[in-house]
C-alpha positions as CSV (number, residue, x, y, z in Angstrom):
1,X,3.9,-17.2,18.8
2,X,6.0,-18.7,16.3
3,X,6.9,-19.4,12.9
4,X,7.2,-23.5,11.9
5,X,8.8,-25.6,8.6
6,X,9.0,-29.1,8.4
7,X,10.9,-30.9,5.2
8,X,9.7,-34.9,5.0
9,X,12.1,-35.9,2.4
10,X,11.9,-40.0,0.8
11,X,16.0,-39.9,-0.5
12,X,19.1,-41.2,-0.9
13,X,21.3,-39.4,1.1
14,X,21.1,-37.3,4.4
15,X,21.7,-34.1,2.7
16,X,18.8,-32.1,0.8
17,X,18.8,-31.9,-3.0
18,X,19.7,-28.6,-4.3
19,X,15.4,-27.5,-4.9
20,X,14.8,-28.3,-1.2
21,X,17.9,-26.9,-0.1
22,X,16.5,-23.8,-1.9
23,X,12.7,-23.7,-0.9
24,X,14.1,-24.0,2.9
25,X,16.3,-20.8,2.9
26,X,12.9,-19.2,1.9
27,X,10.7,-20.6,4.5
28,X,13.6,-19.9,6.9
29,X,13.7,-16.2,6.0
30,X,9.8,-15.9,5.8
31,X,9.1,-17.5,8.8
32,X,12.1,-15.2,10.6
33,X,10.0,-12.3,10.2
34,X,7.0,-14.3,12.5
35,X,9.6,-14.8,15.0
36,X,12.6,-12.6,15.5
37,X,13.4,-13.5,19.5
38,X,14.8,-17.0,19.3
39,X,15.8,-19.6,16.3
40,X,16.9,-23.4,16.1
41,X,16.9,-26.3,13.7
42,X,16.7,-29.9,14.2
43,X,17.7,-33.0,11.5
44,X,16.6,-36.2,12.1
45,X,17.1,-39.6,9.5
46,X,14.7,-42.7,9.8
47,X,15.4,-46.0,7.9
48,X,12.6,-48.4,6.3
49,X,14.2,-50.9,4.8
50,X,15.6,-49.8,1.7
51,X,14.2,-46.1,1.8
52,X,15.3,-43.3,3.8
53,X,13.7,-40.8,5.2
54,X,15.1,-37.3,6.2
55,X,13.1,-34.9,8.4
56,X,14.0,-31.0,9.4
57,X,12.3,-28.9,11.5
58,X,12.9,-25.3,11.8
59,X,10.8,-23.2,14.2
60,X,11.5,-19.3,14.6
61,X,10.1,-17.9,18.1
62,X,7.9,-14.3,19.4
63,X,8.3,-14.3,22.9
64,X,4.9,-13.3,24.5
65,X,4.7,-16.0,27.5
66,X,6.9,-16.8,30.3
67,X,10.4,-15.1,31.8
68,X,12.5,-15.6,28.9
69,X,12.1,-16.8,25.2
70,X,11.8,-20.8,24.9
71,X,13.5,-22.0,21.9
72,X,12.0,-24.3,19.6
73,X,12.0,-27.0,18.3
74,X,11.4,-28.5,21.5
75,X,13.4,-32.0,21.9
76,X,12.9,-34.6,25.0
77,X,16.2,-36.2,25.8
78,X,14.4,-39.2,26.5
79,X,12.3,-40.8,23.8
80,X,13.7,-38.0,20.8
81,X,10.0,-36.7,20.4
82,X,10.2,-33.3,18.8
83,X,7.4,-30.4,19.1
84,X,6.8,-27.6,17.2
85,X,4.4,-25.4,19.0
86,X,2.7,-22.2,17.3
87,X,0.1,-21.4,20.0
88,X,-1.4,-20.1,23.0
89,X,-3.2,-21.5,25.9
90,X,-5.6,-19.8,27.4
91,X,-8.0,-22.5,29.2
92,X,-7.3,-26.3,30.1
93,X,-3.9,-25.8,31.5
94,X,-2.8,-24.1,34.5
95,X,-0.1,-21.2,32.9
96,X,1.7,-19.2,35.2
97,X,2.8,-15.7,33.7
98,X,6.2,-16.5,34.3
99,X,5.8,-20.1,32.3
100,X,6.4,-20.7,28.7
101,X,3.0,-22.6,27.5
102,X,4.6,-24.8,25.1
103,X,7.0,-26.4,27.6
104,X,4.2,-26.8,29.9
105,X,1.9,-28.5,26.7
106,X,5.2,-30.4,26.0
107,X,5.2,-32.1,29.3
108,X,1.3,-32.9,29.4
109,X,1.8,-34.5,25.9
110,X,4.8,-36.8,27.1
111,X,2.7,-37.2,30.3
112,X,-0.3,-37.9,28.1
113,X,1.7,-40.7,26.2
114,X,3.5,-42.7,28.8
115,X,-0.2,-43.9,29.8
116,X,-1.9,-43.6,26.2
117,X,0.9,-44.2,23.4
118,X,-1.9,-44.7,20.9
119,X,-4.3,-41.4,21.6
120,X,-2.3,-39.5,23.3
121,X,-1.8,-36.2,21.0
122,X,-5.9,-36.6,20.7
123,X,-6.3,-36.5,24.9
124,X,-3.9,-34.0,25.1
125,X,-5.5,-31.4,22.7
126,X,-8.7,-32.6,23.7
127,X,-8.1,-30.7,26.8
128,X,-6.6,-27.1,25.8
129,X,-8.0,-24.3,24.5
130,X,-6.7,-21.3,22.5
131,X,-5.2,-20.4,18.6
132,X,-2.9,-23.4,17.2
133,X,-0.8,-24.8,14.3
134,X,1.0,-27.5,15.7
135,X,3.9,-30.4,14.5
136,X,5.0,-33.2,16.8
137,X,7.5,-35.7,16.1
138,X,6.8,-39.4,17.6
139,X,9.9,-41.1,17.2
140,X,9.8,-44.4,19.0
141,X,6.3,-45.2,16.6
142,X,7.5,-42.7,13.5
143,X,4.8,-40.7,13.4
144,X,4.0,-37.2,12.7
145,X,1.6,-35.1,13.8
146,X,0.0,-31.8,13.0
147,X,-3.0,-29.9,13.1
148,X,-4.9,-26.3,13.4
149,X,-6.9,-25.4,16.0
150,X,-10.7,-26.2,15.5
151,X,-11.1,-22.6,14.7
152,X,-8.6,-22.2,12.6
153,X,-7.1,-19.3,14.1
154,X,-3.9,-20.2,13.3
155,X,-2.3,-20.4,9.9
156,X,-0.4,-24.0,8.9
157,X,0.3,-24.8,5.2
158,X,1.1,-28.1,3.3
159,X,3.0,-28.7,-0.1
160,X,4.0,-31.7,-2.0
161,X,6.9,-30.0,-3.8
162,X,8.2,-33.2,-5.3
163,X,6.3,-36.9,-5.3
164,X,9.1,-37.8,-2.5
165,X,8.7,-34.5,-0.8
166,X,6.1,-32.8,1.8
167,X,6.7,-29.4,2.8
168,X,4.6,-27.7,6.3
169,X,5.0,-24.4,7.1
170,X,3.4,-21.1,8.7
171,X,3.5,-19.5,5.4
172,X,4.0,-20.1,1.7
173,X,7.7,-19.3,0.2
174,X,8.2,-17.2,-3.3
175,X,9.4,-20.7,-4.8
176,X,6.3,-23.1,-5.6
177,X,3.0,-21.7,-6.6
178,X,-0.6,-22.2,-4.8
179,X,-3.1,-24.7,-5.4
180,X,-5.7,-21.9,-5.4
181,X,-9.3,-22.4,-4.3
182,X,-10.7,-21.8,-1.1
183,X,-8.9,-21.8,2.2
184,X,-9.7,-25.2,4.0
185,X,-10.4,-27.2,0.7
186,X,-10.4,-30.7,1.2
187,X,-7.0,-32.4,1.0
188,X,-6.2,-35.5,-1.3
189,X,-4.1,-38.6,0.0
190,X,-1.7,-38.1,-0.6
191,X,-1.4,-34.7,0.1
192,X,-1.4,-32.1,-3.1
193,X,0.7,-33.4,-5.9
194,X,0.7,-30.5,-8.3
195,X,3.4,-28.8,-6.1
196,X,1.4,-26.0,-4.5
197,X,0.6,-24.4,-0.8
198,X,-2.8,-25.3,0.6
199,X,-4.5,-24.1,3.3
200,X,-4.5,-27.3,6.0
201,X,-8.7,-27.8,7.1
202,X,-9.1,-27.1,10.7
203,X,-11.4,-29.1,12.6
204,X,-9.1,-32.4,12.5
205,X,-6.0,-33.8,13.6
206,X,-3.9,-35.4,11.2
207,X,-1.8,-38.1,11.8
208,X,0.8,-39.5,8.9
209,X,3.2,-43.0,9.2
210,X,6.3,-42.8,8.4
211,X,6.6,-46.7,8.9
212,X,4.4,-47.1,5.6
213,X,6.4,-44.2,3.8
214,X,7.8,-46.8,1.4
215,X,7.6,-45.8,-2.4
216,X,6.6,-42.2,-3.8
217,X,3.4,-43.5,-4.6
218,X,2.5,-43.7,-0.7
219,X,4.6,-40.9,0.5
220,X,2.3,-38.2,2.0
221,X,-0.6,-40.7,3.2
222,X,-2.3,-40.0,6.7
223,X,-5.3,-40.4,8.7
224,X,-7.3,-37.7,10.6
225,X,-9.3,-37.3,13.5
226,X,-12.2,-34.6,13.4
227,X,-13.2,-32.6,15.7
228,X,-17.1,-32.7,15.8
229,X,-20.4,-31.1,18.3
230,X,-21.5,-33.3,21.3
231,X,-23.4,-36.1,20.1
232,X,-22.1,-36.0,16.4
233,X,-20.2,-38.7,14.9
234,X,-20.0,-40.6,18.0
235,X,-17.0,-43.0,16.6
236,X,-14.9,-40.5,16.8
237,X,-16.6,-38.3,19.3
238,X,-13.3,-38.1,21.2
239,X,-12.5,-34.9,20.0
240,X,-15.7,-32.8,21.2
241,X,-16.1,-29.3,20.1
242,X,-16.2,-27.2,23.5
243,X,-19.3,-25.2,22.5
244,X,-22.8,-26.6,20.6
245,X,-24.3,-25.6,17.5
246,X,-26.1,-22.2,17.1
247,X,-29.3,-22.8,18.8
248,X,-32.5,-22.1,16.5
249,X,-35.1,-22.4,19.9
250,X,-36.3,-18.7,21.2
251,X,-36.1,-19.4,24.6
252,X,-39.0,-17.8,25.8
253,X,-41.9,-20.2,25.3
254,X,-44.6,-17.1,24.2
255,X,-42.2,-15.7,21.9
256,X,-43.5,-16.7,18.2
257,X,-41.4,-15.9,15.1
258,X,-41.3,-12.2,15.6
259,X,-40.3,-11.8,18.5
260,X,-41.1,-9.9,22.1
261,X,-40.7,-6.6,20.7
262,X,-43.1,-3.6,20.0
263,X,-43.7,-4.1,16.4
264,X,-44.7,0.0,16.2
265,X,-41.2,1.6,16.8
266,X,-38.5,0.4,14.9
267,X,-37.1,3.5,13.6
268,X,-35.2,4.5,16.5
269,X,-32.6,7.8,16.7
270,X,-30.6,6.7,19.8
271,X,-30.6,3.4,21.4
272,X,-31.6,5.2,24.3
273,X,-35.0,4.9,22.8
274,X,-35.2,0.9,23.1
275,X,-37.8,0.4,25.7
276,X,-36.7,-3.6,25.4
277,X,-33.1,-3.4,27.8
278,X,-35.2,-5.4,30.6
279,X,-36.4,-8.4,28.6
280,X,-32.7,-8.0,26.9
281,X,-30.6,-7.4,30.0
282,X,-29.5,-11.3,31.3
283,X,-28.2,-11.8,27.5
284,X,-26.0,-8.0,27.7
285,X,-25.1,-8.9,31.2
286,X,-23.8,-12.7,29.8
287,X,-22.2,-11.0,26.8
288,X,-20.1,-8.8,28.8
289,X,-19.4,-11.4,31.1
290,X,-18.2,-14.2,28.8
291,X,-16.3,-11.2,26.3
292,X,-14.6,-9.9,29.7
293,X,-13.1,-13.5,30.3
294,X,-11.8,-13.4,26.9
295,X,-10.2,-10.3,26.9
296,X,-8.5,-10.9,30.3
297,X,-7.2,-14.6,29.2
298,X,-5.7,-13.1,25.9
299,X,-3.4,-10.4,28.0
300,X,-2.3,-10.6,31.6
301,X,0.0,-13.3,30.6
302,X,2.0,-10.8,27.9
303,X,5.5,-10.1,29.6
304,X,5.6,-6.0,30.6
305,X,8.0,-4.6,28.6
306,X,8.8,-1.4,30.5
307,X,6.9,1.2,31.8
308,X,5.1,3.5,29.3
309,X,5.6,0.6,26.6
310,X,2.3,-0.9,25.4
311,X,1.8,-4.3,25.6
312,X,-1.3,-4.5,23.3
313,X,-3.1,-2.8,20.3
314,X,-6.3,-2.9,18.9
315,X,-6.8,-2.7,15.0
316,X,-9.6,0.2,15.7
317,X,-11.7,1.5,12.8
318,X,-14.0,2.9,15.7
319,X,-16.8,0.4,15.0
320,X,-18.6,-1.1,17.4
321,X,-16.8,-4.6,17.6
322,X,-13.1,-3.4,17.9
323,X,-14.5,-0.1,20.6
324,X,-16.1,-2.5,22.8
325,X,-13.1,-4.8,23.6
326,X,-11.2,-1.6,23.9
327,X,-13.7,-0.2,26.8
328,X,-13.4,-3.8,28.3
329,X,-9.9,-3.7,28.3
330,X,-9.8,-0.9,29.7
331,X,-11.9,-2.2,33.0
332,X,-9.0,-4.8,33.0
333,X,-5.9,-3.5,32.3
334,X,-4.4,-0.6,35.1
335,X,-5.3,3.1,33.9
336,X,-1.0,3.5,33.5
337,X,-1.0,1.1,31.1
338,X,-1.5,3.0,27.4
339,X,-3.2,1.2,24.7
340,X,-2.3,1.7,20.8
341,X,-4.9,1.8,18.7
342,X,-4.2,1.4,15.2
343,X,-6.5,3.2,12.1
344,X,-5.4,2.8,8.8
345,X,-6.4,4.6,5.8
346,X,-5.4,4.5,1.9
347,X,-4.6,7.0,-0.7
348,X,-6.8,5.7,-3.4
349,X,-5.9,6.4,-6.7
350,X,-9.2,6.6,-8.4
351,X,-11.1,7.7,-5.6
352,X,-8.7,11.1,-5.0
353,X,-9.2,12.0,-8.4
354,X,-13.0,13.2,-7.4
355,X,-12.6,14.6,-4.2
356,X,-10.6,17.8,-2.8
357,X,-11.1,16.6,0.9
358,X,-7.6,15.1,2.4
359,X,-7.2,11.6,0.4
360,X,-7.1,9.8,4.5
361,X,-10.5,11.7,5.2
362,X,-11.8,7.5,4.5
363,X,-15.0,6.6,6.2
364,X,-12.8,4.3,9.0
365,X,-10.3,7.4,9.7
366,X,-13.8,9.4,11.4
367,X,-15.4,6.4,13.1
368,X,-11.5,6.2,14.2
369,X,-11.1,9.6,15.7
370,X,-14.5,9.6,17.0
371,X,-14.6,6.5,18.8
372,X,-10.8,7.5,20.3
373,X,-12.6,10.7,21.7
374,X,-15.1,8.8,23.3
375,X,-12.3,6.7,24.8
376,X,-11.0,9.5,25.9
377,X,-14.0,11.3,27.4
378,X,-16.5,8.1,28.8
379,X,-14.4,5.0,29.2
380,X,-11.1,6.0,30.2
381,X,-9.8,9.6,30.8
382,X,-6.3,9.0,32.9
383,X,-5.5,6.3,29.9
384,X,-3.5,7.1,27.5
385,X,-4.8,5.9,24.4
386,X,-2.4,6.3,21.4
387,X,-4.7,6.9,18.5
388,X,-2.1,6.0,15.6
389,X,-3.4,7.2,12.4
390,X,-1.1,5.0,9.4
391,X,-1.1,6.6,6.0
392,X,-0.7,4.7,3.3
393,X,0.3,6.3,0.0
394,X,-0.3,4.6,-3.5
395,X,3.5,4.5,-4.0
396,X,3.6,2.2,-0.9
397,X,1.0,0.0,-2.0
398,X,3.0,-0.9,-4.9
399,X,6.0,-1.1,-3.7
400,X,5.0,-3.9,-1.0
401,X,1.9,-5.2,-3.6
402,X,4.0,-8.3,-4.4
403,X,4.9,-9.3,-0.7
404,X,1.9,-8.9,0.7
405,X,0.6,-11.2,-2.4
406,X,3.4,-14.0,-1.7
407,X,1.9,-13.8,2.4
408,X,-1.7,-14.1,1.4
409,X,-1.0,-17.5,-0.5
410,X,-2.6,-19.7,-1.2
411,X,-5.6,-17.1,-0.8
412,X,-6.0,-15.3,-4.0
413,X,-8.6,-12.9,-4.7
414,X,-9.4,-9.6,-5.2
415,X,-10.8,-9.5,-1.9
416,X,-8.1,-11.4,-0.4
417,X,-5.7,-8.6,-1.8
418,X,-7.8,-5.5,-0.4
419,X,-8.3,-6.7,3.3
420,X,-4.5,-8.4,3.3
421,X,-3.6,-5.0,2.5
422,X,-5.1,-3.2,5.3
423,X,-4.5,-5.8,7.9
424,X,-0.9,-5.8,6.8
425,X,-0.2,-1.8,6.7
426,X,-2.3,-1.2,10.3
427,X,-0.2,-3.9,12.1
428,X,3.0,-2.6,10.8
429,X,2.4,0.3,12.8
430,X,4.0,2.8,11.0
431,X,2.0,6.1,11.7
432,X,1.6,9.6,13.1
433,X,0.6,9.9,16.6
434,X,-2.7,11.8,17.4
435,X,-2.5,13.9,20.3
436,X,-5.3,17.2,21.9
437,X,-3.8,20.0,22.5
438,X,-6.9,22.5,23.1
439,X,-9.0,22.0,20.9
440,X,-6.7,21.1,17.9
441,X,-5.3,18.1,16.7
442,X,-1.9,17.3,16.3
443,X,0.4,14.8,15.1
444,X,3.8,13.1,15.5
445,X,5.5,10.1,13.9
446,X,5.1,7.0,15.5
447,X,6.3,3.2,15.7
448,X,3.8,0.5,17.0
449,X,5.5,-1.3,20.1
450,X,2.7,-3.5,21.2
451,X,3.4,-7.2,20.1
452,X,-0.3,-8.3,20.8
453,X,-3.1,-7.4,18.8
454,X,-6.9,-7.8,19.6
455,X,-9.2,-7.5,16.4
456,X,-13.1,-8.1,16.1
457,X,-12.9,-10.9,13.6
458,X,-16.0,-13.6,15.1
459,X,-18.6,-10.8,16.0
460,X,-20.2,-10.4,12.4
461,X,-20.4,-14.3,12.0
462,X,-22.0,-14.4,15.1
463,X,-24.3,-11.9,15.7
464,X,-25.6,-11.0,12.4
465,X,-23.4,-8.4,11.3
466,X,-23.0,-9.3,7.4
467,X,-25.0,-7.6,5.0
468,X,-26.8,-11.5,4.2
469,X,-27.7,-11.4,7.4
470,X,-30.4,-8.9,6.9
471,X,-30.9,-10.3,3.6
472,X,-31.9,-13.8,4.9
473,X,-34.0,-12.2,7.0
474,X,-35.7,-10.2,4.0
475,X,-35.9,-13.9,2.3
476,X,-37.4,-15.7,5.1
477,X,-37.9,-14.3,8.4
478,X,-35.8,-15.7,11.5
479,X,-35.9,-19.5,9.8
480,X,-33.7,-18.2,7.2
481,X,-31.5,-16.1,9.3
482,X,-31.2,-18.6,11.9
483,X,-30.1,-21.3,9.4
484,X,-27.5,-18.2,8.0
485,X,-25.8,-17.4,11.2
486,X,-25.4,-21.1,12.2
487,X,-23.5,-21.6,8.3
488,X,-21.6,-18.8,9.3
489,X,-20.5,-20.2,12.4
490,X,-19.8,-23.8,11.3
491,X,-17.8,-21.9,9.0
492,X,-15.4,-19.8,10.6
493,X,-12.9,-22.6,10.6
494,X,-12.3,-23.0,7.0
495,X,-12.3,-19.3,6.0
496,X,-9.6,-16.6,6.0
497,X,-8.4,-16.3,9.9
498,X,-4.7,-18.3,8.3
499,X,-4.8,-16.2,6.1
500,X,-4.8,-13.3,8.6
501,X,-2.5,-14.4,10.6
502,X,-0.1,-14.8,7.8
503,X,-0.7,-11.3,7.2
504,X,-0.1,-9.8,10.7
505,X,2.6,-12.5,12.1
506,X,4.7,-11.1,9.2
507,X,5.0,-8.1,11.5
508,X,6.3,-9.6,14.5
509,X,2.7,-8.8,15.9
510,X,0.5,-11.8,16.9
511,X,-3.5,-11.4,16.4
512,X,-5.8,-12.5,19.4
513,X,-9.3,-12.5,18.8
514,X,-11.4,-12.0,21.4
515,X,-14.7,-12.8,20.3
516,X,-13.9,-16.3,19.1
517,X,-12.8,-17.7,22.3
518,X,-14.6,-20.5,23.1
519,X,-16.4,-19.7,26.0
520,X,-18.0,-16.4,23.8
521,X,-18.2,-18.5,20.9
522,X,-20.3,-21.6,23.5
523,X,-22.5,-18.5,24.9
524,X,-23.2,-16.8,22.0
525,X,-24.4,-20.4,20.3
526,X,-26.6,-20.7,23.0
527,X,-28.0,-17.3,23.3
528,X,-31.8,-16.9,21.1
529,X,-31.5,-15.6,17.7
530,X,-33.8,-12.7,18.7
531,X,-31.5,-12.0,21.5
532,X,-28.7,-11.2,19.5
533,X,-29.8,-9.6,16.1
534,X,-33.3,-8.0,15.3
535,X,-33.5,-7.3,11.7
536,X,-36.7,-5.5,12.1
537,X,-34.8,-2.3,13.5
538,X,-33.1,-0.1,10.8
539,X,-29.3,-1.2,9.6
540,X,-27.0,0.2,12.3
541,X,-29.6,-0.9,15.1
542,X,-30.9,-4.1,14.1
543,X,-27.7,-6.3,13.2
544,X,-25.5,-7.2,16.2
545,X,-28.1,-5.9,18.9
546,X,-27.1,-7.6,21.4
547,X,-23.4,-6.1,21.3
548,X,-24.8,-2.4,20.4
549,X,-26.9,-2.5,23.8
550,X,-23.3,-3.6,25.8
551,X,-21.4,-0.9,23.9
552,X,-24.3,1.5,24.9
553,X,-24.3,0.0,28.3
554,X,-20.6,0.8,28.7
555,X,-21.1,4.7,27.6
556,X,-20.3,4.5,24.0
557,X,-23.6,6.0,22.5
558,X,-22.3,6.9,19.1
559,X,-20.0,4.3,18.3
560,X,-23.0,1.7,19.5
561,X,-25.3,3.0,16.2
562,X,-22.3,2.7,13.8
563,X,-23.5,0.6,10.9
564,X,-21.3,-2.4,9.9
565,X,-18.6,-1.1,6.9
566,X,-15.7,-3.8,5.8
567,X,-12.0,-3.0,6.2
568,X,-11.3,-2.7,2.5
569,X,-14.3,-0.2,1.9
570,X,-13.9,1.9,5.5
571,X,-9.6,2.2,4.4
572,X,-10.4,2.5,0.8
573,X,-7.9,-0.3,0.0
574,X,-11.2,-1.9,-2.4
575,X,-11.1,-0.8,-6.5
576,X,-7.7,0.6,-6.4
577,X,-7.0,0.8,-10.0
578,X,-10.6,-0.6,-11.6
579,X,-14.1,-0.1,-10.4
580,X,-15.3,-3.1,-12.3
581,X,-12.6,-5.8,-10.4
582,X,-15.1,-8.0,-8.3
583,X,-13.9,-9.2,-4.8
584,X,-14.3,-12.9,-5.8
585,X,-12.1,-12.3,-8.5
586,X,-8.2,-14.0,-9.1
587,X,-5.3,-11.7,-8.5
């Protein structure tokens, strides 16, 4: 993983004014904190004529693939093309464990060139797949490109600080202030000229011409390339989304709108009552197949970093998402290996005022310690799973309030503010360890040492999990919830997955998410909407079926009926101070 800035500056002189000069010595020390392992910087000049135009590019480096820690930016000796690589590859390109993916990336691109100089970056990342932000310098043609994954999984931000001046970075500095609105909002060309951070859209590749960067007027023009479904936009078809669009179709041809099921017996106690797992089976069988693959792509390839030292964590509130990639995990990793398993919980201020229970007695800190035990107990008994409980009192809240607030940019809600808080606290790692001892609980102080994170993010979008899920379905049967889940799934690209990985980079952690790797994302698409949700069974049963029926599969019978609770509500970070502040409203 790393953390990326690039300065495009239209100038005089080689040398930054005394503003830019500024705003870099922020990005540089925000983006350290992404990347502490290895740290370079490159200055380049180009000449138009008349104009100058100065370029820097800073990249700071987490070393999670390969022998040693590749430094970035990466510079070929031979053409002066420079790549700034924030990524992983997990499908497309044959990785060793003991290669560094960029380098290998590097060399397909340069390869990709010498026969295409034209498309080359587009035939390149046509054939990868895996979480991206990415900046490559073309020297010989002066052009610069950069671009998010088509998930957006990665965070990469844009500002036009100045009219001669474009700013890209991993993450927003304390010095210019957001554009606001709504992560992925459509750019202008040229890019942003009030001065603020904005989210860059996913789904595209954008390419901008420093040949035609000739007065302030044109300075931050580019073109893009989008990424689109097979069959879509066929002019620029050439970058072809790797799975399809939701499919509507049940695929049994006497299944009508409701479904194959037993319309009598939808109040069920135990999901051992669901006399449906034969007609369901291929579909929990696929599931655990594709999520498997997933799993195992996203951490044999972390360097071991000693024995008895974790080399991945789950974000685990004890729900059924995050519980069944840690049971999956565990069928992948050895039983020596532990696993850290982070639960988070909040001292909330108005809340504690009305209860005597312990203020971290929250809704996520049971499911937590009761989905650990089943860990314990059905999936895994020689494993040790460190269950780390993280505290959070008020006192800490406010005293890192404003820095998680400068990470979050340009998001900017209340929402954005509550779920920012929890990702940021549970990823630190900062906690007591939970051990048995009998039949007591004890507890010790702790320090995360996994760098790689798994969290759920992708199942609720997916398989119905959202509370207008069911609510479609109320509205208008499976037409409406069909048409719901695919909007939710074209989607995912321009919500708030930068803005989480702004949140938990800041850590030195990096955030892999399982269930939006594109072979569960292209199987899920093409799994029947009755196959994976039934909103007819009661909430806890009906939404996310599909992965309630693997999770039961696998042993987990109480964590399987959970019903679905959101960070901010299950940690109490929601309605700190007010109980009227609304999610959608501006910090």
């Amino acid at each position: 993983m790393c953390g990326i800035q690039i300065l495009i500056q239209r100038a005089e002189t080689e040398s930054l004014d005394a503003a830019c000069a500024s705003i870099w010595s922020n990005l540089t020390q925000t983006n350290s904190r992404r990347g502490p392992d290895a740290h370079d910087e490159i200055c380049t000049t180009l000449l138009n004529g008349e104009a100058q135009i100065n370029l820097k590019f800073g990249a700071h480096v987490l070393h999670l693939r390969g022998s040693h820690a590749q430094k970035q930016p990466i510079v070929d000796n031979e053409t002066g093309d420079i790549f700034c690589w924030n990524g992983e590859i997990f499908d497309g390109l044959d990785v060793d464990c003991s290669d560094n993916d960029g380098a290998l990336l590097f060399d397909l691109i340069l390869k990709t060139k010498a026969d295409n100089p034209v498309e080359f970056i587009i035939r390149a990342f046509s054939k990868i797949e895996g979480p991206y932000a990415f900046v490559y310098f073309d020297r010989q043609q002066r052009k610069l490109w950069f671009a998010r994954d088509y998930l957006g999984r990665r965070s990469l931000l844009v500002n036009r600080s100045s009219p001669n001046t474009l700013l890209i970075s991993s993450v927003a500095d304390n010095s210019a202030t957001s554009s606001g609105g709504e992560e992925g909002g459509e750019l202008s060309s040229p890019i942003n000229s009030n001065g603020g951070w904005l989210e860059l859209p996913a789904q595209r590749i954008y390419c901008m011409d420093l040949e035609l960067e000739t007065s302030a007027e044109s300075f931050g023009s580019f073109v893009e390339y989008q990424w689109s479904y097979s069959g879509e936009n066929e002019d620029s078809g050439r970058l072809t989304l790797p799975f399809g669009q939701v499919t509507l179709e049940p695929s049994d041809a006497n299944t009508d709108e409701s479904g194959s099921l037993d319309p009598t017996c939808y109040q069920l106690g135990d999901l051992a009552q669901f006399q449906h797992v034969g007609e369901w089976q291929p579909y929990v069988d696929g599931l655990e197949q594709a999520l498997s693959e997933s799993i195992r792509a996203r951490v044999m390839s972390i360097p071991d970093q000693g024995a008895g030292i974790p080399r991945v964590g789950i974000l685990f509130s004890g729900g059924v998402d995050c519980i069944t990639v840690a049971a999956l995990l565990a069928r992948i990793l050895p039983s020596s290996e532990p696993v850290e398993l982070f639960n988070v919980a909040f001292e909330n201020p108005r809340q504690a005022k009305n209860t005597k229970q312990n203020i971290y007695d929250v809704p996520d800190r049971k499911t937590g310690r009761s989905g650990w035990l089943e860990l314990c107990t059905k999936i895994d008994a020689q494993r040790d799973w460190r269950l780390v409980e993280v505290d959070v009192p008020y006192s800490l809240v406010l005293e890192y309030q404003a820095h998680i607030r400068q990470l979050l940019e340009p998001s900017a809600t209340v929402m954005d503010m509550s779920i920012g808080m929890a990702l940021w606290f549970a990823s630190r790692g900062e906690g007591s360890l939970v051990t048995r001892s009998g039949e007591s609980i004890e507890r010790q102080e702790y320090w995360g040492m996994a760098r790689v994170l798994l969290l759920g993010m992708g199942a609720d979008e997916q398989l119905g999990g959202y509370s207008r899920h069911r609510s479609a379905w109320d509205r208008g049967g499976a037409q409406d919830l069909g048409q719901e889940i695919r909007l939710d799934v074209q989607r995912i690209a321009t919500r708030n997955l930068g803005r989480d990985d702004r949140i938990v980079s800041d850590n030195s952690k990096e955030a892999r998410y399982p269930f939006l790797a594109a072979n569960v994302v292209r199987y899920l698409s093409a799994v029947p909407l009755h196959r994976k949700m039934d909103m007819r069974y009661q909430r806890g049963i009906g939404e996310k079926l599909l992965l309630r029926l693997l999770a039961h599969q696998l042993g987990l019978t109480q964590a399987s009926m959970l019903a679905k609770r959101a960070i901010q509500f299950g940690a109490r970070t929601a309605k700190m101070e007010s109980s009227r502040a609304k999610g959608q409203d501006s910090l």
